[in-house]
N, C-alpha and C positions, 0 to 999 in steps of 0.2 A: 504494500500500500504506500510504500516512498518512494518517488521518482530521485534517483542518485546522477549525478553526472561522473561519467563513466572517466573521462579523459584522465584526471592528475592520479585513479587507481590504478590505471593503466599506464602510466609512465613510472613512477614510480617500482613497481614490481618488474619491470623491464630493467631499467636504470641501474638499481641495486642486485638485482639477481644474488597506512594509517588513522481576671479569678474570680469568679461569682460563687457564691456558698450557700448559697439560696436553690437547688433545685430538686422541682418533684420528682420523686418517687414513683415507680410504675411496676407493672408485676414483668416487664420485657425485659431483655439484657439493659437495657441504657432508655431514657425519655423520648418522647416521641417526637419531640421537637428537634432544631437541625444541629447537626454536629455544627459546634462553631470552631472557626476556624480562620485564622490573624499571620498574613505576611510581612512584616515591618521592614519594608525599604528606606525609613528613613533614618535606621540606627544600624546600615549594613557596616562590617568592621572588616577587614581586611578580604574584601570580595565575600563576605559571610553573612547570611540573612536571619534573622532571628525569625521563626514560625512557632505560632502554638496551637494546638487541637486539644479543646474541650466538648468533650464529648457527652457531656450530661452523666448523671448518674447507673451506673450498672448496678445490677442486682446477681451477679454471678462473681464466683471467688478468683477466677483469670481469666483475662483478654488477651488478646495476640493482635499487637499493631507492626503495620507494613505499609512498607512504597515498595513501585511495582520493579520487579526483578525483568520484566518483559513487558513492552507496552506497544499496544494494537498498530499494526503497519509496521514496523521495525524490523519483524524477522529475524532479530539476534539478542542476546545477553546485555542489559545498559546497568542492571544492578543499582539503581538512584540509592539505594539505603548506603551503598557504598561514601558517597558526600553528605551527608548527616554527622555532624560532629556534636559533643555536649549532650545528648539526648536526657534529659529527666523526663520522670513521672512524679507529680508532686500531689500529694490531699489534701484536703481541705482543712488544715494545719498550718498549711504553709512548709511543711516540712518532707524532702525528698526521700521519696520510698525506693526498693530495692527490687532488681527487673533481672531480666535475664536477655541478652543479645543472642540470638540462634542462629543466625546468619546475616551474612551482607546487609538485607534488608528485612528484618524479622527482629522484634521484642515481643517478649511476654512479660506481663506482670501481675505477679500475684495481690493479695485483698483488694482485689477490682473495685470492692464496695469503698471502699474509701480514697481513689483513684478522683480528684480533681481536675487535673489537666497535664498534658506532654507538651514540654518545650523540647528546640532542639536548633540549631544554625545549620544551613545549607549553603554546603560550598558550588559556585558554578561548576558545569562539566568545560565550558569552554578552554578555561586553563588548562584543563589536564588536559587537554590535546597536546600540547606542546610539549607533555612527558611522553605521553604515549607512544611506547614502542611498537616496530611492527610486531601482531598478531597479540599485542596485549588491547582487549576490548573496551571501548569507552563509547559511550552514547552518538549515534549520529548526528554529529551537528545541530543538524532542524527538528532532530526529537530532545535536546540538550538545554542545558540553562547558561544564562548571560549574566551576570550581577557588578556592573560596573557605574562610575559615578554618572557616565552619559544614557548609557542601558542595558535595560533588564528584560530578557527572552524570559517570559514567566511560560516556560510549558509546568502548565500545574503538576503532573505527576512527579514531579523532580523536588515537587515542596509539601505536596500533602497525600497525606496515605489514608490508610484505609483500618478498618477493625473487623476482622472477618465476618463476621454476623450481622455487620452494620453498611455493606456497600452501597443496599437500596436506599439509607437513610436521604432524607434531605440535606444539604452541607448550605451552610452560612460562612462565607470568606469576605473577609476585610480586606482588605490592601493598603496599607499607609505606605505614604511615597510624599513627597517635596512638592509644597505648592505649585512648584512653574513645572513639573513631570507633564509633558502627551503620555495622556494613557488610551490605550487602544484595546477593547475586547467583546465578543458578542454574547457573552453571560450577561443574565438581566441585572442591572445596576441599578438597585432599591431605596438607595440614599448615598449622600456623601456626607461629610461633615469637615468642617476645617476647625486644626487644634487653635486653641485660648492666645496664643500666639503667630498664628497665621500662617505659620513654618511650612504646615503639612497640610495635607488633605488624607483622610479617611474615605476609600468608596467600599463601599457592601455589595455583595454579588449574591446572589442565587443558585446554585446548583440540585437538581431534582434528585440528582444520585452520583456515588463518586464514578458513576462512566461520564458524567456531564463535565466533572472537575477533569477528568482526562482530554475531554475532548474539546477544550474550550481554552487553547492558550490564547495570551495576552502579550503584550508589549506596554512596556510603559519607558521615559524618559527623552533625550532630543530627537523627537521624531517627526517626518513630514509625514502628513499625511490630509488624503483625499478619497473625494464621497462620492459617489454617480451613478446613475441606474443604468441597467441594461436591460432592457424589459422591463418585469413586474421583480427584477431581484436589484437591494442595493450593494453593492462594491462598495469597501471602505480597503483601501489598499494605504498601511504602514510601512516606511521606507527608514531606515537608520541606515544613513552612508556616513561613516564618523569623520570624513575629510571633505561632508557636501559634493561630491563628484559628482552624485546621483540624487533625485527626487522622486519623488510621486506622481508632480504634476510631468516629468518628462517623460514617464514609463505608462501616463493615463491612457493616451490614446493608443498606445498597444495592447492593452489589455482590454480596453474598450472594445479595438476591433477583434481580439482574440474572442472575448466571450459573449460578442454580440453571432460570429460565426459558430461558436460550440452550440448556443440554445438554437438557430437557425437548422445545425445539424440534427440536434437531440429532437429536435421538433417537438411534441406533447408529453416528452420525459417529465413527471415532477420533479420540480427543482427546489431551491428554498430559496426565504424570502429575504436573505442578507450571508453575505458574503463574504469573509473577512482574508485579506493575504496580508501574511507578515514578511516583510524582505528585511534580512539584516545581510550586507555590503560587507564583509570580514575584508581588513586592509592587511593583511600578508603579514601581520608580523605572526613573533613566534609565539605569542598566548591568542592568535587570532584562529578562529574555528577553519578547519583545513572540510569536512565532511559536505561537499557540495552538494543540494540537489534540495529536494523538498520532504516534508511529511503531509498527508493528508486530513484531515478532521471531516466529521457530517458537514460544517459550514465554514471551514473554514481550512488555510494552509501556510504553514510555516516555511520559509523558502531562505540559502542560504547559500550566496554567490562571492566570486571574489568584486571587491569594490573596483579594482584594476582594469575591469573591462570597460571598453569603447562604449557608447551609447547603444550603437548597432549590437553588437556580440552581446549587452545583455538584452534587450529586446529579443534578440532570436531565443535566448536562453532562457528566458522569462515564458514565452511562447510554447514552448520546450519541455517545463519545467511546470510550471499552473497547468497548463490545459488538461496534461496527464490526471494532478492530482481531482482540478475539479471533477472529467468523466469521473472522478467514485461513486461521483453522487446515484450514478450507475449500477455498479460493482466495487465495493462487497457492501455498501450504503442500502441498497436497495434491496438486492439480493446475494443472498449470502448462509453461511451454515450455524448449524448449532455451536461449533468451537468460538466461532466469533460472538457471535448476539449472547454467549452466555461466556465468555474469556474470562480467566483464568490468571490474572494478574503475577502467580509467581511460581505456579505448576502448568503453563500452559500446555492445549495441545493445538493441531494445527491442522485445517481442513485440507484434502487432496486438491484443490484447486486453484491454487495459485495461477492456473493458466488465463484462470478466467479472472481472477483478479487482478491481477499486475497483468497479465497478455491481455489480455481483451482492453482493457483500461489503456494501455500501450498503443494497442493499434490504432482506436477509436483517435488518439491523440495523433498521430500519424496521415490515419487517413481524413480526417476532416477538412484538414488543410488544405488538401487537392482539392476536397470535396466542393469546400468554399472558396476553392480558388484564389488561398492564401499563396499559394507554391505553382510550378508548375510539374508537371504530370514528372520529370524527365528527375526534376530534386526528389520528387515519390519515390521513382524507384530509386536514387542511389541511397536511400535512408533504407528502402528495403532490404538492398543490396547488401547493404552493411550487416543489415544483422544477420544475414543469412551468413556472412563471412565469420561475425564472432559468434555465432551459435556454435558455429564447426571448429572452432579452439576449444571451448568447453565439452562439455562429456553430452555426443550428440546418441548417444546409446544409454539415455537411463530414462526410464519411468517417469515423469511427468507428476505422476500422482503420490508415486513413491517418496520422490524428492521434497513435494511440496509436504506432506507428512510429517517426515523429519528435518523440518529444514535448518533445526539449531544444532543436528548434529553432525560429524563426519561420516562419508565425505559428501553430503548433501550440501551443504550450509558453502561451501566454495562450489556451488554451481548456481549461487543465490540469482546472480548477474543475468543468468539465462533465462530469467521470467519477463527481461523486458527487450528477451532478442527473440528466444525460438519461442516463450508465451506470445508475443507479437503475432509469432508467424503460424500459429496456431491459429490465433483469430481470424490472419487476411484467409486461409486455408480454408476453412469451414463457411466462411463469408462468399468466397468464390463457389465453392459446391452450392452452397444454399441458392445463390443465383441461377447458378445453371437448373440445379432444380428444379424452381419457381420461376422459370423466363424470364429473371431479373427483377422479381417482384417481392421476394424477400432477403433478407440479408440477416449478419449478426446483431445489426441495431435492434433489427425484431425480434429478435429470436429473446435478447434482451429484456427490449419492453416488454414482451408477454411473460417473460422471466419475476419482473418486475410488478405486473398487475397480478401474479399468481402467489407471491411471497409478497413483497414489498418490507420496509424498515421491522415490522414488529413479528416477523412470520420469518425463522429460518428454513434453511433445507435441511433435508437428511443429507448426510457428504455421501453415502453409499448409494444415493437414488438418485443423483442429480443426473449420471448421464442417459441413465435409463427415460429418465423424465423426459431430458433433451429430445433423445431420439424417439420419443412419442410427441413431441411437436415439431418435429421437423421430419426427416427422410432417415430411412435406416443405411443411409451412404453416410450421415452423420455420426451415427451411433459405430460405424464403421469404423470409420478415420480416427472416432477418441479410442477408441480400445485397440486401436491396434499401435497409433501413433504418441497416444497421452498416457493412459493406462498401460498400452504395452511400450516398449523400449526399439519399437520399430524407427528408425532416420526417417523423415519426409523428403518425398524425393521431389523437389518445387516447383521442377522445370515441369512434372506433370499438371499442375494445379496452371501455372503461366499459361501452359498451350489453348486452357481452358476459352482465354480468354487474349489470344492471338498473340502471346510475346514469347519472348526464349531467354534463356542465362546463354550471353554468348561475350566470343571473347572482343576487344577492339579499345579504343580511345575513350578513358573514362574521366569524369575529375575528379582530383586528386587535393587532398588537404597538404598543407606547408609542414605537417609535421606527420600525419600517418599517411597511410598508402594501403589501401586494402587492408584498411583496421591495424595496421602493424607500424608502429615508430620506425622513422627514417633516421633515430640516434639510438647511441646507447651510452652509457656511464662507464666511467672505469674507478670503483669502489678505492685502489691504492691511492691514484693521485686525485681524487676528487674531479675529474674534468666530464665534460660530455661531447660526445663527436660523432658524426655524420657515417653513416653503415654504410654499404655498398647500395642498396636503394636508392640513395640519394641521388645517381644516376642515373634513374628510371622517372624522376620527379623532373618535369618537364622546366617549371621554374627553377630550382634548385641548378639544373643542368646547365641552363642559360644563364647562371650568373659564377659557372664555373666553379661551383663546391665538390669536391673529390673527397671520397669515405676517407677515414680517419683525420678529416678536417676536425680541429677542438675548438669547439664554440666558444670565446673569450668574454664576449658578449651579445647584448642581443637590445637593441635602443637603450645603450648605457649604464645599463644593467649585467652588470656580470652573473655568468651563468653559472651553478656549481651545482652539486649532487642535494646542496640543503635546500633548495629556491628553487631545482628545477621542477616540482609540481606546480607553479606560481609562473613561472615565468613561462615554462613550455605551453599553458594552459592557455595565456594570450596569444603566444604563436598560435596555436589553434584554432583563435577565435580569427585570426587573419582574412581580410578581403580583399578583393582586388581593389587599387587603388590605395594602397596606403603605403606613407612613406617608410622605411627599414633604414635599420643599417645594422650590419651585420659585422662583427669580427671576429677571423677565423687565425688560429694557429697553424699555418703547416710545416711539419716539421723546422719550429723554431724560428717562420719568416711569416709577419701581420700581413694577415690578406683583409680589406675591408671591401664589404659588399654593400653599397649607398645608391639605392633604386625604388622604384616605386612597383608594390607586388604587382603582379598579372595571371591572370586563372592558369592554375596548375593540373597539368597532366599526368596521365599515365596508361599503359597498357594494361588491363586487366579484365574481370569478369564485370561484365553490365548486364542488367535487363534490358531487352528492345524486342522492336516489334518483329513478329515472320514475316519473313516474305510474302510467304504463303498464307496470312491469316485471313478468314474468310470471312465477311459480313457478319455471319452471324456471333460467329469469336469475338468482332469486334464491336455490335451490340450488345452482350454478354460485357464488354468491357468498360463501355459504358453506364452503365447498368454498378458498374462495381464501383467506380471511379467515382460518378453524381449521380450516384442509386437518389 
């Protein structure tokens, strides 16, 4: 359920070879009224926030409190109990009682009945990126917390937990933060108040149940931010660039046009009625969030780019990156299985269909753009292109359904990537056959919607029935292709699905990015001396060729920026964002003599596999293709 930007994981692993005393009494574990619960931003001490949960009176001898060890869309281990420092449990005494730590994120404490309230300070996760070694786990970025003097990523689950018997409860959350703080969030806000001194402000929030405190981050501190409908939904889109590079108002009309095309496509999908994107702009240093890409919520998405990019490259990336996350509102928002609608905060398990939650979610993101005639047909396929190429790096021989199962274990959890290549190609797959089916008259949007008017938000699936179901609304050519190609561990053979609809995977004149090539970096690293330099590839790169770079050239720098094994996630990542027209300058070591390359880029080539049309493709193929393209 997180769209990730793939490029700096992929360089890198190349490169190196990241107190009230007053309450009722009731015969239930704890009162009926809301857990309350206080984040004090305005007394944060060394990046460390003071939180307290009062929870009302228990009537049983031990509770068990928790933050979540795994939290929904993630697909990995973030352990938030992990940054919780100082924890007490204090009675209505005033004096601290004695608890038991069980793990990571787990306390128990005994005479619950005399249990007043838990304090406890939360450290951000974003710092610890900058310890973080490879393969030691830390929260992804846009699932992660921020706690600094300009701002604060409140993804709630990082600051308030839960009491196992008590998830349904209602929760009451404060937030105190600094009079002049932007705060930003689509939790209903009840009251505010400002202290005696005018310092602060107090806002009070709502949550129906702690899935609502999960699913409802916030932002608060120097933020721009802007308001505007699209339809009958309003967009409130949060931007924190901490050096101004970037705003709101310059990112409005791309998302404007982005999600005036997504509901155009979605056509009578329900949607919701407010829409919230969080953009935090991370500026490359080293306590700065390195984990690029988004998280998704019911209404809202957390999103987390380098501030470093051009206006253009974040616009694409923004395009990119949202569009993905809103289609949820699709899948697994709409429909979706019992492991989800009833999740499992710190024993999860995990439904077999990840294809259809990240893949279908993927493609829908992909293909609408043609749809709406964001792109043209020819950028379609090399995006398709693509992933058909890094589908076939990873493990193009394993079970679909398997994988998505155990996806937090080995060696599933290192093929996570391939939910939003060959999941993709699942979707266009089934999309195509259901065309030809239906004479072009049904596709995976429907197959969806009716997915969607059969279950919808309150109604899961059985995970063991869903394809059976599938293929009772659609063609047993459906039911076919998941069990032999999802369920089963069969490869997709693509070029058969293409012909369907008049094209071929054939070889010729493709374009080429300034730093991959058929998904594969044109550099590598050399770990002893820290440098990075140019592969034998770099002669097949048509740009690259024409300004005379030869393998083992050592990049020196790259626009003044010197290159090295620490910064080239950072800096290669804007190479990548590269377009024609802009000015370079490049300098190269060879063998001990500065070569500098001072030009203005020009679309780059190369020989490789592309999609295009047959020759031979017949009306009707090319009906059928039409039909797929602006079904």
């Amino acid at each position: 359920m997180n769209k990730r930007i793939l490029t700096a994981t992929l360089m890198i692993g190349l490169l190196v070879a990241s107190c009230s005393s007053t309450k009722n009494v009731t015969n239930d574990l704890a009162t009926s009224l809301p857990i309350e619960t206080a984040i004090d931003l305005a007394n944060v001490v060394d990046d460390k926030a003071p939180v307290t949960i009062n929870p009302g009176r228990f009537t049983i001898e031990t509770v068990t409190y928790r933050l979540p060890k795994v939290v929904q869309g993630t697909y990995s281990v973030s352990d938030f109990g992990k940054y919780v420092d100082d924890f007490k449990a204090i009675d209505y005494a005033g004096n601290e009682m004695t608890f038991n730590k069980v793990d990571n994120n787990t306390w128990t404490i005994a005479n619950a009945k005399q249990l007043d309230k838990i304090t406890y300070l939360v450290n951000d996760t974003y710092d610890v990126e900058k310890v973080g070694g490879i393969g030691e786990e830390v929260p992804f970025s846009p699932s992660g917390t921020n706690i600094e003097p300009e701002n604060y990523v409140l993804n709630l689950h990082g600051f308030i937990g839960y009491f196992d018997s008590l998830k349904n409860n209602q929760y009451k959350l404060d937030v105190t933060a600094p009079t002049e703080f932007v705060r930003t969030s689509a939790l209903q806000n009840v009251s505010s108040k400002t202290s005696e001194d005018g310092k602060n402000i107090t806002s009070s929030y709502i949550a129906p149940r702690y899935f609502d405190i999960t699913d409802n981050p916030m932002m608060y501190g120097n933020l721009d931010v802007e308001e505007f409908e699209v339809g009958d939904i309003k967009i409130v889109l949060s931007v924190y660039s901490p050096n101004n590079v970037h705003s709101a108002a310059s990112l409005k009309e791309t998302i404007y046009k982005m999600m005036q095309a997504q509901k155009a496509y979605l056509g009578d999908v329900n949607t919701t009625s407010r829409y919230d994107i969080y953009l935090y702009l991370s500026e490359g240093k080293e306590e700065s969030p390195k984990g690029f890409g988004a998280l998704e919520h019911h209404t809202s998405t957390v999103v987390v780019l380098p501030e470093s990019m051009n206006e253009e490259a974040l616009a694409e990336s923004m395009i990119d990156v949202v569009s993905h996350e809103f289609f949820h509102i699709v899948t697994p928002l709409s429909v979706h299985s019992e492991d989800i609608h009833y999740f499992d905060y710190d024993n999860p398990t995990f439904s077999k269909h990840l294809w259809m939650y990240e893949g279908v979610t993927e493609y829908f993101a992909t293909l609408f753009q043609v749809d709406q005639g964001l792109v043209e047909e020819s950028e379609f396929y090399n995006k398709i292109m693509d992933k058909i190429q890094f589908s076939k790096r990873l493990n193009d021989a394993m079970s679909f359904t398997i994988m998505s199962e155990n996806i937090l274990k080995a060696p599933y959890k290192d093929q996570y990537l391939n939910v939003y290549q060959k999941g993709a190609l699942i979707g266009m797959c089934i999309d195509i056959l259901m065309r030809e089916e239906s004479n072009g008259q049904r596709g995976i949007l429907s197959l969806m919607k009716e997915l969607s008017n059969q279950y919808g938000k309150s109604k899961p699936f059985e995970d063991d029935k869903l394809i059976d179901e599938i293929t009772a609304m659609t063609y047993p050519s459906i039911g076919e292709f998941l069990n032999t190609h999802v369920v089963g561990d069969t490869p997709i053979n693509y070029s058969e699905f293409f012909s369907k609809v008049g094209l071929e995977i054939g070889e010729g004149k493709v374009e080429a990015n300034y730093i991959l090539m058929n998904g594969v970096p044109i550099v590598s690293g050399n770990p002893q001396n820290g440098t990075i330099f140019f592969v034998d590839s770099v002669l097949n790169n048509s740009f690259w060729a024409e300004q005379g770079a030869q393998p083992n050239d050592v990049i020196k720098s790259i626009d003044g920026t010197e290159l090295t094994l620490q910064n080239a996630n950072k800096v290669l990542q804007e190479v990548f964002m590269w377009k024609p027209g802009k000015e370079i300058e490049v300098k190269l070591d060879r063998d001990g003599e500065e070569v500098v390359i001072k030009t203005v880029t020009t679309q780059a080539y190369t020989t490789g596999e592309g999609i295009m049309e047959k020759k031979d493709a017949t009306d009707a193929e090319k009906e059928l293709r039409e039909a797929w393209l602006k079904g």
